[in-house]
PAVEXTOR-632480 format. One record per residue (C-alpha): residue in one letter; residue number from 1; x, y, z. Coordinates in Angstrom, 3 decimals. Example, Ala and Ser with C-alpha at 12.3 -4.5 7.8 and 13.67 -1.06 7.14 Angstrom:
BEGIN
+------+------+----------+----------+----------+
| resn | resi |        x |        y |        z |
+------+------+----------+----------+----------+
|    a |    1 |   12.300 |   -4.500 |    7.800 |
|    s |    2 |   13.670 |   -1.060 |    7.140 |
+------+------+----------+----------+----------+
END
This chain:
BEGIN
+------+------+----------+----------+----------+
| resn | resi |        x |        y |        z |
+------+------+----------+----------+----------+
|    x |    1 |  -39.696 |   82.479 |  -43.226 |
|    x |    2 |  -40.108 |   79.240 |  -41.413 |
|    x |    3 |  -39.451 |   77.343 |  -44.735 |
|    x |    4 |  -35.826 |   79.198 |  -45.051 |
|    x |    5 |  -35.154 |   78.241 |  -41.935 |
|    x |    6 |  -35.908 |   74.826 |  -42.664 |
|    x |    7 |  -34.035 |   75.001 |  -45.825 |
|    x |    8 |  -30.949 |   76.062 |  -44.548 |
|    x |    9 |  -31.218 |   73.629 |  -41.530 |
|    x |   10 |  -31.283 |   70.958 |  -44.287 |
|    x |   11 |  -28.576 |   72.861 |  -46.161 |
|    x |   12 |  -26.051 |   72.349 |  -42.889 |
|    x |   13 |  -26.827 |   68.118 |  -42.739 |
|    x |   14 |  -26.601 |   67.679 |  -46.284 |
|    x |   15 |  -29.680 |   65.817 |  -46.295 |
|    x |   16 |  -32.951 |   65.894 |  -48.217 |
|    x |   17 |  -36.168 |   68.004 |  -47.662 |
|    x |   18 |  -39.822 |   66.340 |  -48.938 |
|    x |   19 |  -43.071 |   67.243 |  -48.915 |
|    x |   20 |  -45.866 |   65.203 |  -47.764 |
|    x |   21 |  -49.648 |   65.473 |  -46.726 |
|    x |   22 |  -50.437 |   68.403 |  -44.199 |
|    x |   23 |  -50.148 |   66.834 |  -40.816 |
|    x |   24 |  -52.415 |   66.810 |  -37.985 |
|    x |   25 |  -52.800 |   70.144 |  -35.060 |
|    x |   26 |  -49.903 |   69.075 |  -32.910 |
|    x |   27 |  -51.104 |   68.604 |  -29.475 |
|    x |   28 |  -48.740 |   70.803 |  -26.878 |
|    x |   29 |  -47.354 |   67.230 |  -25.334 |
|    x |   30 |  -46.136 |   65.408 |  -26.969 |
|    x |   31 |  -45.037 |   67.310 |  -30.015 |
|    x |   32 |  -46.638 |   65.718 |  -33.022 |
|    x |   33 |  -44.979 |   64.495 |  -36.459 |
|    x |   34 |  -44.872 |   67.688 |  -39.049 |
|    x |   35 |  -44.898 |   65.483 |  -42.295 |
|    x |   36 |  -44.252 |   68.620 |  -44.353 |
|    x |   37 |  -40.789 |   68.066 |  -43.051 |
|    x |   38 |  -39.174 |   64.785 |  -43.615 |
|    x |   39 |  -35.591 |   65.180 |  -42.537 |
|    x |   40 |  -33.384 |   62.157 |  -43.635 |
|    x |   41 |  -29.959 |   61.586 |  -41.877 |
|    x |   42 |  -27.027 |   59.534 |  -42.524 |
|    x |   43 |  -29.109 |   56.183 |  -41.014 |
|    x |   44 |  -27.304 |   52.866 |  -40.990 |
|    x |   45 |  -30.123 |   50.439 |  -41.015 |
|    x |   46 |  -29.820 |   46.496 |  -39.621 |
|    x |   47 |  -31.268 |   44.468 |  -42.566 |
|    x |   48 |  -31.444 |   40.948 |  -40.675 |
|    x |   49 |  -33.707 |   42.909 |  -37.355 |
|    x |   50 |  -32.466 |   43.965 |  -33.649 |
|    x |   51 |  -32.652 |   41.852 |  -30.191 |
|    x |   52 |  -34.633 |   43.216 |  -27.527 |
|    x |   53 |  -31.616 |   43.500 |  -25.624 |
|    x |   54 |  -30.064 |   45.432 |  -28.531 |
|    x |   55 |  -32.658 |   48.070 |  -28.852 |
|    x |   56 |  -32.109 |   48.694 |  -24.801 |
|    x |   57 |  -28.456 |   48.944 |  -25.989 |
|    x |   58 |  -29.276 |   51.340 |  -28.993 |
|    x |   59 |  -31.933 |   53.671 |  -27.103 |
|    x |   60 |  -29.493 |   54.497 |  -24.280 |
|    x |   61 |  -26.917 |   56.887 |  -25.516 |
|    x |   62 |  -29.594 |   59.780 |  -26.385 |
|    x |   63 |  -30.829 |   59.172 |  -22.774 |
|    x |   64 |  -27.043 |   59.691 |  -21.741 |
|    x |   65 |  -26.638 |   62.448 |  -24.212 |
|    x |   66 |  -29.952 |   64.190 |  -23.556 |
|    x |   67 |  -30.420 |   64.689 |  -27.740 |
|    x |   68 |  -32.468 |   67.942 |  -27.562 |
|    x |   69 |  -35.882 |   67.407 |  -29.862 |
|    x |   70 |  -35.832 |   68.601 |  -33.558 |
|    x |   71 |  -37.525 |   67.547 |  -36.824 |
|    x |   72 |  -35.358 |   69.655 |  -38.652 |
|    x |   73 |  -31.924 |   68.078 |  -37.139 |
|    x |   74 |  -30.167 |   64.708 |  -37.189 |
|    x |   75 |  -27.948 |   63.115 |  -34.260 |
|    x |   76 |  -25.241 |   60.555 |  -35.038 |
|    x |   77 |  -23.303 |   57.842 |  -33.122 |
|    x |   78 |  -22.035 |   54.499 |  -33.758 |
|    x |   79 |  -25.086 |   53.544 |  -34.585 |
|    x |   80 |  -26.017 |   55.764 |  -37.248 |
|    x |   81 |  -27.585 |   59.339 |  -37.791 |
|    x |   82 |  -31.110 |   59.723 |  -37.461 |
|    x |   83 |  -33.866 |   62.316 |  -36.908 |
|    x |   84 |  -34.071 |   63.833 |  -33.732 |
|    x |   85 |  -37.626 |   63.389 |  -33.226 |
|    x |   86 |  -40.099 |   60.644 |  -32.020 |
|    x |   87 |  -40.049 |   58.751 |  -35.226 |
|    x |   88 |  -36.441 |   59.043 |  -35.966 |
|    x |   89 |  -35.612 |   58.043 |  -32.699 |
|    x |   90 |  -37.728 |   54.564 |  -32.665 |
|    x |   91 |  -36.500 |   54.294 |  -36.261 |
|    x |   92 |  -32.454 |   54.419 |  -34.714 |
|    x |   93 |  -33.825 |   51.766 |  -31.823 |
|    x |   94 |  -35.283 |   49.851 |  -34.571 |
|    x |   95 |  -32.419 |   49.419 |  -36.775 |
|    x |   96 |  -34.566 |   50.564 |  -40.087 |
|    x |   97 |  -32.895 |   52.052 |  -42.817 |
|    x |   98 |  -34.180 |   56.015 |  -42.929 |
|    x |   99 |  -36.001 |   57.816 |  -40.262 |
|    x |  100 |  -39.519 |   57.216 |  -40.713 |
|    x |  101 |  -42.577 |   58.602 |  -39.480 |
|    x |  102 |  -45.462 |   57.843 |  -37.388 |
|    x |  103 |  -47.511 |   57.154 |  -40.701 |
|    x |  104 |  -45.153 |   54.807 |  -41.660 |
|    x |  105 |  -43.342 |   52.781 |  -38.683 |
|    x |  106 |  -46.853 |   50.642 |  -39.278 |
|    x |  107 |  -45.370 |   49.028 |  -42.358 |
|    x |  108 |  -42.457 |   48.011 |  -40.238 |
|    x |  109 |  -44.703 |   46.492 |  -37.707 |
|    x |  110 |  -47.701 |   44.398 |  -36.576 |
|    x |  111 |  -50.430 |   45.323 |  -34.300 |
|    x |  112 |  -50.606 |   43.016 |  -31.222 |
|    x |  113 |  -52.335 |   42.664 |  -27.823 |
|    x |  114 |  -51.806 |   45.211 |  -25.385 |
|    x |  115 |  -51.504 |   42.223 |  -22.908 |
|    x |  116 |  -48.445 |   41.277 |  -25.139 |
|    x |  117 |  -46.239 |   43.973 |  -24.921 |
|    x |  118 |  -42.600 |   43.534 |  -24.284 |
|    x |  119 |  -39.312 |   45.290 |  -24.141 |
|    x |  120 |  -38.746 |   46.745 |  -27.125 |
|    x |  121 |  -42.481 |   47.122 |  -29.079 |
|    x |  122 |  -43.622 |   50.465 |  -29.099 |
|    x |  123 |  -47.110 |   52.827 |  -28.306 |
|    x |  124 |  -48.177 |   54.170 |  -31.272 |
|    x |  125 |  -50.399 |   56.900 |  -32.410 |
|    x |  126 |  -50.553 |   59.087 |  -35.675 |
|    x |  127 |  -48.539 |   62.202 |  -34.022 |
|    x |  128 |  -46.456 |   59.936 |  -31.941 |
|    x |  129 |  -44.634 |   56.922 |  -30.816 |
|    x |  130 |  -42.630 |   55.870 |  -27.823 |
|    x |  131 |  -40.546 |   52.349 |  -27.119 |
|    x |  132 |  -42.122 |   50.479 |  -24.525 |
|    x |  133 |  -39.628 |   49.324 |  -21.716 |
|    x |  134 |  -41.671 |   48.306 |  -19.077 |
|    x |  135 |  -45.078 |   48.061 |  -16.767 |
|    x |  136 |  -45.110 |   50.332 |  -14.565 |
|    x |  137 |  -47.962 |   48.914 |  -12.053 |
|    x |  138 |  -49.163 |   45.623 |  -11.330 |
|    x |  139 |  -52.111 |   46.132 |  -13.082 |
|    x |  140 |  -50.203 |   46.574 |  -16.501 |
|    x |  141 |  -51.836 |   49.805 |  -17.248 |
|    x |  142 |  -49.110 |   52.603 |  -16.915 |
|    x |  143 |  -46.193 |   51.663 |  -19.275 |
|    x |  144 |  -42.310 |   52.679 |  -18.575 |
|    x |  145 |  -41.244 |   54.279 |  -22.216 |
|    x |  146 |  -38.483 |   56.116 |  -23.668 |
|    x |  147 |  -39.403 |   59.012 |  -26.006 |
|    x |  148 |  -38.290 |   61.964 |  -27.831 |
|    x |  149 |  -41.406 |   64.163 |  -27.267 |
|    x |  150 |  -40.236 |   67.445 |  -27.657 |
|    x |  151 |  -41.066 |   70.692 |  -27.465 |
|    x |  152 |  -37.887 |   71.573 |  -28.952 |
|    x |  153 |  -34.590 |   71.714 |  -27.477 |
|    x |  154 |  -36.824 |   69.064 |  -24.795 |
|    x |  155 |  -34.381 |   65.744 |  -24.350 |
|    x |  156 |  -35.215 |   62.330 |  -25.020 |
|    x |  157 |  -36.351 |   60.818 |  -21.631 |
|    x |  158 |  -37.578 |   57.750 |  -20.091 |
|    x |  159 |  -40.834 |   58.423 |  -18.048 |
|    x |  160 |  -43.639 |   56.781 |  -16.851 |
|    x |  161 |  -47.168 |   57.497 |  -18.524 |
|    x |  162 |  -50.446 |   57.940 |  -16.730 |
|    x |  163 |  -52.973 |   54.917 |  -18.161 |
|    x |  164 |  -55.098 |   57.617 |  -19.352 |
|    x |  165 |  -52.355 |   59.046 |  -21.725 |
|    x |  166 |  -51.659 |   55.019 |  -22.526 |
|    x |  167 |  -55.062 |   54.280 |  -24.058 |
|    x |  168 |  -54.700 |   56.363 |  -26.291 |
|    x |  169 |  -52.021 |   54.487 |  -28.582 |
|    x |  170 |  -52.126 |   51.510 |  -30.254 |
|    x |  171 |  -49.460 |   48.441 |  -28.815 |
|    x |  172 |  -47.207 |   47.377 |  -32.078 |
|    x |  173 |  -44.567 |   45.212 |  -32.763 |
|    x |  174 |  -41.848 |   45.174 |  -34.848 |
|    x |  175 |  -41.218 |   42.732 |  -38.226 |
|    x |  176 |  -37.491 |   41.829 |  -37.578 |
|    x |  177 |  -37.497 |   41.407 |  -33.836 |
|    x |  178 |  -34.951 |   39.009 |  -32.846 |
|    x |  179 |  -36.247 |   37.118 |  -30.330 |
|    x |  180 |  -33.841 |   35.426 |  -27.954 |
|    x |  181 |  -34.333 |   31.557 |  -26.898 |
|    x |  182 |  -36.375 |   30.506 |  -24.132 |
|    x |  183 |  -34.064 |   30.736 |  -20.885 |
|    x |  184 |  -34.392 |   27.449 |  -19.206 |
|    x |  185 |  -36.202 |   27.567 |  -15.640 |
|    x |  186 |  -35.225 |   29.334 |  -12.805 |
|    x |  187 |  -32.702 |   30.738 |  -15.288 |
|    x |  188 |  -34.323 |   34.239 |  -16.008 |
|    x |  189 |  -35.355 |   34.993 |  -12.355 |
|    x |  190 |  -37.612 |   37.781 |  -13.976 |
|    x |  191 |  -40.217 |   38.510 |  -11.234 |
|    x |  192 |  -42.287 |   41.391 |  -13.297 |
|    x |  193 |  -43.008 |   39.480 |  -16.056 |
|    x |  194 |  -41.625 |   41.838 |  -18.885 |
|    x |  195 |  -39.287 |   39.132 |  -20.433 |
|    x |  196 |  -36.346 |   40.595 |  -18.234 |
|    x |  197 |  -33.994 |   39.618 |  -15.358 |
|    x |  198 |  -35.185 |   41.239 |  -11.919 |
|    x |  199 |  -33.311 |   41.134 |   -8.528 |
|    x |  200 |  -35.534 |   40.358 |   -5.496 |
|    x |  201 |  -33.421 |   41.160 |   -1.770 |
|    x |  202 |  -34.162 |   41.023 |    1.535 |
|    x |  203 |  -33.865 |   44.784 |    3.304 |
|    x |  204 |  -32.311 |   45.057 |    6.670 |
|    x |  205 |  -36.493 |   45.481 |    8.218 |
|    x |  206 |  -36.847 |   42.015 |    6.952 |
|    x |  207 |  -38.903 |   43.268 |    3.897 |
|    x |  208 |  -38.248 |   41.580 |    0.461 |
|    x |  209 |  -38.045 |   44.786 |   -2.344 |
|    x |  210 |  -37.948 |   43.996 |   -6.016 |
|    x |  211 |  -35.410 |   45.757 |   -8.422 |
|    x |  212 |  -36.584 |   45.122 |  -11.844 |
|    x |  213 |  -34.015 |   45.128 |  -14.825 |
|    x |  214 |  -33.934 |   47.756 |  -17.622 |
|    x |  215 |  -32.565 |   44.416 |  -20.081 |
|    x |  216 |  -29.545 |   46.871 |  -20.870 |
|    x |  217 |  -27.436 |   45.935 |  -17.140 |
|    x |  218 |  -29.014 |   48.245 |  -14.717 |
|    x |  219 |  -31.915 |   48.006 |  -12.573 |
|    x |  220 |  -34.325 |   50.210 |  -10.716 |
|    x |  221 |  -36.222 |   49.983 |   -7.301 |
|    x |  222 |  -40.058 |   48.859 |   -7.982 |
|    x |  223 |  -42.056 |   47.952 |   -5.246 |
|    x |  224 |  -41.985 |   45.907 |   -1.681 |
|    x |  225 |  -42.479 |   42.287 |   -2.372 |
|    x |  226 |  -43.853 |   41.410 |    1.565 |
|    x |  227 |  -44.540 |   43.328 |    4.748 |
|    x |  228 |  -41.944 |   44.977 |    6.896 |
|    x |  229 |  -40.156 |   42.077 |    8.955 |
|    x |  230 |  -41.668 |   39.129 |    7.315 |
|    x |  231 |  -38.305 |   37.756 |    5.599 |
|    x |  232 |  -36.965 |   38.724 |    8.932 |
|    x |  233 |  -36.527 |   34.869 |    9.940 |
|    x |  234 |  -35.377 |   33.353 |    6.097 |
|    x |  235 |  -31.851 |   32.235 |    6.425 |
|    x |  236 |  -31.279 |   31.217 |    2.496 |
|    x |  237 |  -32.930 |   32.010 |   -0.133 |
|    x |  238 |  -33.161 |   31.186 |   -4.196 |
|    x |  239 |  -35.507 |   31.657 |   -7.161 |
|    x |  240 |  -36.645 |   29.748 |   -9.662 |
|    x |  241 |  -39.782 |   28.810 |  -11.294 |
|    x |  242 |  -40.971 |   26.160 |   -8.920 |
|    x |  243 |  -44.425 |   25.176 |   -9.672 |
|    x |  244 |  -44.345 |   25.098 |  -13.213 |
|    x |  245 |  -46.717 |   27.995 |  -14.476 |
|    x |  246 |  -43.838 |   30.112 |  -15.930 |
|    x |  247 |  -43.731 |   32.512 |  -13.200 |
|    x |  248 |  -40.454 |   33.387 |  -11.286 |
|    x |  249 |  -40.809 |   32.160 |   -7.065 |
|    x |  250 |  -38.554 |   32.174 |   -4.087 |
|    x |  251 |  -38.138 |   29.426 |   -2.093 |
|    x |  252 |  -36.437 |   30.079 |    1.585 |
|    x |  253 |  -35.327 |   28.498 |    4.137 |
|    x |  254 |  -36.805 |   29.301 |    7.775 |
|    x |  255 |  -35.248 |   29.662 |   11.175 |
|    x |  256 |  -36.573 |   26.388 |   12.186 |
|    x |  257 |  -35.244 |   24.451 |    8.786 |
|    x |  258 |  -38.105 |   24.394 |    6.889 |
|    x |  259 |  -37.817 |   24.859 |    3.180 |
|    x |  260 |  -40.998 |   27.035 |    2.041 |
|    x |  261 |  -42.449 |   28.039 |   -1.178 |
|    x |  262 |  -43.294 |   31.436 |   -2.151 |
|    x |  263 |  -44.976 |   31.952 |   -5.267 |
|    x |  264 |  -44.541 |   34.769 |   -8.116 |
|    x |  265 |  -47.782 |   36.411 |   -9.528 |
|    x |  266 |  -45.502 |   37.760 |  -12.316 |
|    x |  267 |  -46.376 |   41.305 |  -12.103 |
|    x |  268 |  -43.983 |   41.483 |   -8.546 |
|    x |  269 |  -45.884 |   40.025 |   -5.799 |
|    x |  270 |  -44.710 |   37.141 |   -4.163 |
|    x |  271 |  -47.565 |   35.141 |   -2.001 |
|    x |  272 |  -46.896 |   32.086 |    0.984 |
|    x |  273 |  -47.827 |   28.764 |   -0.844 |
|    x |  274 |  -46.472 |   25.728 |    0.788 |
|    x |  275 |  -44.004 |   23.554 |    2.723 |
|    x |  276 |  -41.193 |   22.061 |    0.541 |
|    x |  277 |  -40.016 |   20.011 |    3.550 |
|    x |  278 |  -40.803 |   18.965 |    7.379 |
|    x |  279 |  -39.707 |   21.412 |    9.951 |
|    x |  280 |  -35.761 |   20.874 |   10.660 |
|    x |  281 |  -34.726 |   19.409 |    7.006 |
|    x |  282 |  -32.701 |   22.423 |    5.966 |
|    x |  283 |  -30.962 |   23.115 |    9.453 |
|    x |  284 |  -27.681 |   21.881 |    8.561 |
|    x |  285 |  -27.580 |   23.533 |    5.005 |
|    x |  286 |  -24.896 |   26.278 |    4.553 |
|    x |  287 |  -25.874 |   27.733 |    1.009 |
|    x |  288 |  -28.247 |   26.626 |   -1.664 |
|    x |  289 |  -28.838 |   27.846 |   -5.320 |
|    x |  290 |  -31.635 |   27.136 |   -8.049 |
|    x |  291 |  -31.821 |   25.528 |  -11.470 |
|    x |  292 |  -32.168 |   22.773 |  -13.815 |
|    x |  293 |  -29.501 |   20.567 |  -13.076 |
|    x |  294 |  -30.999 |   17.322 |  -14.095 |
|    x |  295 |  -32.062 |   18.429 |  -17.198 |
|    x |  296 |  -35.955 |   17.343 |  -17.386 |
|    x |  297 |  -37.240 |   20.903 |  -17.802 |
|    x |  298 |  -38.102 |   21.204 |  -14.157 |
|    x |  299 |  -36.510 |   23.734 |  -11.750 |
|    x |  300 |  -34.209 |   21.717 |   -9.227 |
|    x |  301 |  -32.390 |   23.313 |   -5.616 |
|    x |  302 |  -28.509 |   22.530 |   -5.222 |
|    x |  303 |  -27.715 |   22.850 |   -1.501 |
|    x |  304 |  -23.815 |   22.612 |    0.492 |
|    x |  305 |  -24.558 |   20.333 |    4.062 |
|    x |  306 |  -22.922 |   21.015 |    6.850 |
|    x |  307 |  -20.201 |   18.414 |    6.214 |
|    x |  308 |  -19.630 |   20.280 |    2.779 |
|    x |  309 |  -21.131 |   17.995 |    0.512 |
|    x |  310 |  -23.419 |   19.638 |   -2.914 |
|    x |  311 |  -26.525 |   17.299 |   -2.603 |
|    x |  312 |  -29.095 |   17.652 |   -5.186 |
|    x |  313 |  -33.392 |   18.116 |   -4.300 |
|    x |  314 |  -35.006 |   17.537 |   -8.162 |
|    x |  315 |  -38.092 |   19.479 |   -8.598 |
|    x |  316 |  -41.312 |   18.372 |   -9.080 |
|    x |  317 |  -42.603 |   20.701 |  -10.998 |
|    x |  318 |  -45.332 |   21.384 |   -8.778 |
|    x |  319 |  -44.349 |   22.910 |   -5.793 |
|    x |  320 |  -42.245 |   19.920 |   -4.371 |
|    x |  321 |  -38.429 |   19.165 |   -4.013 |
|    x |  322 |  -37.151 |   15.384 |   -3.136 |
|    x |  323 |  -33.559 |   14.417 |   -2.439 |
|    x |  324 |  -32.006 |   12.994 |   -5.583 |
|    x |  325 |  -28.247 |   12.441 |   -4.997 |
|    x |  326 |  -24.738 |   13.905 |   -3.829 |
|    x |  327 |  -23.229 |   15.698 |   -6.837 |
|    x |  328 |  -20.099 |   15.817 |   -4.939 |
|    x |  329 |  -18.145 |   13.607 |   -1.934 |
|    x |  330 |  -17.725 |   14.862 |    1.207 |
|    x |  331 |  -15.891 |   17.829 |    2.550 |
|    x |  332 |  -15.810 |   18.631 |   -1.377 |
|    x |  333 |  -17.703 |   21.994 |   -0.824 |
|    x |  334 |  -16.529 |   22.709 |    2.663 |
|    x |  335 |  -14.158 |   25.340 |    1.605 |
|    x |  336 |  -16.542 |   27.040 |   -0.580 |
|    x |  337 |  -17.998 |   30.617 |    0.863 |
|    x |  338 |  -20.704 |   31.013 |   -1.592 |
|    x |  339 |  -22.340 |   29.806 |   -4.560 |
|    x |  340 |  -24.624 |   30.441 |   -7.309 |
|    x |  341 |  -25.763 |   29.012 |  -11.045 |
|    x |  342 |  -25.816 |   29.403 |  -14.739 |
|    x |  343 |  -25.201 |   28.290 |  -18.040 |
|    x |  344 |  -21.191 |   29.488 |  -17.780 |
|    x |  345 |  -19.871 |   27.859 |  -20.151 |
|    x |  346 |  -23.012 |   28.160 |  -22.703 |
|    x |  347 |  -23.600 |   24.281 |  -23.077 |
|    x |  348 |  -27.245 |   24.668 |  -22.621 |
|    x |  349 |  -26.606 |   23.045 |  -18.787 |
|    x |  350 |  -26.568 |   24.703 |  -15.610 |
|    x |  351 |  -23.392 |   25.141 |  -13.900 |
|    x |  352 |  -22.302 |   26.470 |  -10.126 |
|    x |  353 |  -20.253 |   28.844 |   -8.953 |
|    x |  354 |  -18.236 |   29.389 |   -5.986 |
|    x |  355 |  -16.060 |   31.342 |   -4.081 |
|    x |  356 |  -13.374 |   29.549 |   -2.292 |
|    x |  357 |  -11.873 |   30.381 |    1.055 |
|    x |  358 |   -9.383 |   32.222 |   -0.420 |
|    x |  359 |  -11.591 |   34.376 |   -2.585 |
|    x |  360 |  -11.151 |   32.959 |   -6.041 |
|    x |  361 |  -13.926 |   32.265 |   -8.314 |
|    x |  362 |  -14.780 |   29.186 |   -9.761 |
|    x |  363 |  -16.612 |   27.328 |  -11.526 |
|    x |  364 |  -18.471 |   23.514 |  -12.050 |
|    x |  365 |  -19.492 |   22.377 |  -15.277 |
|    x |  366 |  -23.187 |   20.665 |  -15.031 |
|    x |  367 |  -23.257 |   17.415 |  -17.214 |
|    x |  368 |  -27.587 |   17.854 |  -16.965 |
|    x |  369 |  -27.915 |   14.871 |  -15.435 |
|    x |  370 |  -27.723 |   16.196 |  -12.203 |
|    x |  371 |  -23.814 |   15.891 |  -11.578 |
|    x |  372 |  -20.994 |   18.478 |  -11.561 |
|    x |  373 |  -17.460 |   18.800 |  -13.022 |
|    x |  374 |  -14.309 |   21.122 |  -12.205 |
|    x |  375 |  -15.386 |   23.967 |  -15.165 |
|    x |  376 |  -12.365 |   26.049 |  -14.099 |
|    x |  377 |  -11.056 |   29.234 |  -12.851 |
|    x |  378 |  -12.968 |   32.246 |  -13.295 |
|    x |  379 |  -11.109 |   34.726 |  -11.453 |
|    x |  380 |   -8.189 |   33.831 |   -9.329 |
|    x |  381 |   -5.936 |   35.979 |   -7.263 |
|    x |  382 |   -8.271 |   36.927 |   -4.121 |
|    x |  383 |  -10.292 |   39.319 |   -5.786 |
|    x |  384 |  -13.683 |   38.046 |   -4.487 |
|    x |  385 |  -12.431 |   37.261 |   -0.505 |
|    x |  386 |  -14.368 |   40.484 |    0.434 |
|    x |  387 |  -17.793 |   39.765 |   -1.222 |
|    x |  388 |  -20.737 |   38.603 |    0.865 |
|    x |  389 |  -22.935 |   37.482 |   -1.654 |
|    x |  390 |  -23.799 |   36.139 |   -5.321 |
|    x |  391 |  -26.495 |   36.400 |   -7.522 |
+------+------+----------+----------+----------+
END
């Protein structure tokens, strides 16, 4: 009976039905691979390998769409049609060519240091396998995943997995993963350490609270970065990787003017480390911003004085900031509201941003030597008068 039924589920997706070796028991969660069915779709495979940011891109419409669990169904979009099961849905995120299996997704992939794991790898067992987004603790022992884990008619989810549940599957990487170029410093502002932009803001108690980035444009509360009230007295702020160890910090400026350094664990804590300047330096600066802007590999702060000049403060790469030089004249930046930086025009440099007094966005090509340019318009008209800040 249960083979008919098979049969004429094949029969409706025009697809193929092959034996294999009896699988495993299935274990009642997650629903384990049945390798006496073999269901291939209409896949569309990606011969020269998928970005990490791609995958994010490729595993999100079955979250949207909620693709109930099947081995004996396929589920198509732009990106192909693929089995609707644990394999076949790692196989879609993957880019591979068929929907393969948990047997064989290790041919297409490398075992590697749980340590190691980044957006994109996957947690792999012989009944199951999920992508691995994210850590979900500190400690890097409960991993963020997405998964089609059935039963059936169950929808594919992202969830977080107990570290008992994690141990139990091997950490795996796939052959063709594009990897994408180093950012330069400051430039990634990823405080979690899983190879993705974060946002780090200060609550209205005066607590700093890290949203970490899904890589695919959307990001998620995590965890409290400080005590209640503690950012209470920080009048600017930036991030960057200030000391040099490849972590993302925050450096702020006080009530009293004093620029201070707080450095990134990289798993989302933030902890005091030192002065960056004498009590009072800072008091006249309006807005600052982080980056590279001389171009020796070190992260740098770019900072509007009172009179509404930029002045540059090159990083040392240890903790320190010195003055450098004026990257504008005076009154040049007086107009400007706020600011922020970024490779904008992708010349490898960093650039600013600004929005002027009348609300149009702009920006200023970096030459990486540590001076600035009129880039252009990036939005005129107004648009950005109501905004109160930029990231």
């Amino acid at each position: 009976m249960l083979r008919n039924t098979v049969a004429a589920a094949l029969s409706a997706a025009a697809v193929a039905l092959l034996t294999a070796p009896a699988a495993l028991a299935a274990a009642p969660a997650p629903l384990n691979d049945d390798f006496q069915i073999l269901l291939y779709c209409q896949e569309i495979g990606v011969p020269g390998g998928v970005s990490r940011a791609d995958m994010m891109v490729r595993s999100q419409p079955w979250i949207d769409a909620r693709v109930p669990y099947s081995q004996a169904g396929c589920h198509s979009n732009q990106y192909g049609s693929y089995r609707t099961d644990c394999s076949g849905y790692v196989s879609l995120i993957w880019g591979l060519g068929r929907s393969e299996t948990t047997l064989t997704l290790r041919n297409f992939s490398s075992l590697i240091n749980r340590a190691d794991l980044r957006t994109g790898d996957a947690l792999l067992n012989d009944g199951h396998v999920a992508l691995f987004v994210r850590w979900a603790d500190g400690a890097r022992t409960q991993p963020v995943v997405r998964e089609q884990a059935g039963p059936n008619g169950a929808p594919t989810v992202e969830r977080t997995w107990s570290a008992g549940t994690a141990s139990t599957y091997e950490p795996r990487r796939y052959h063709k993963v594009i990897e994408a170029p180093t950012p330069p410093p400051s430039a990634s502002k990823d405080f979690s350490g899983d190879g993705r932009s974060d946002i780090a803001a200060i609550d209205p108690n005066g607590t700093m609270a890290l949203f970490t980035g899904d890589g695919a444009g959307r990001v998620n509360y995590a965890t409290s970065m400080s005590g209640p009230g503690h950012w209470a007295g920080q009048r600017l702020v930036t991030a960057g990787d200030f000391n040099g160890d490849g972590k993302s910090d925050v450096a702020a400026v006080s009530s009293d003017g004093t620029m201070e350094l707080y450095t990134g664990n990289g798993a989302g804590g933030l902890g005091y480390s030192n002065a960056m300047s004498g009590p009072g330096h800072w008091a006249g600066q309006r807005m600052i911003t982080a980056g590279d802007f001389n171009g020796d590999g070190k992260t740098d702060v770019a900072a509007v004085s009172s009179d509404g000049t930029m002045e540059l403060y090159a990083g040392n790469g240890a903790g320190g900031l010195g003055y450098s030089n004026a990257m504008s004249g005076p009154g040049h930046w007086a107009g400007q509201r706020l600011i922020t930086s970024g490779d904008y025009n992708r010349d490898g440099k960093v650039d600013v941003a600004g929005i002027d007094a009348v609300g149009n966005l702009e920006y200023y090509a970096g030459n990486g030597a540590g001076g600035l340019g009129w880039g252009g318009s990036m939005w005129t008209g107004a648009h950005w008068a109501g905004y109160k800040a930029l990231a």
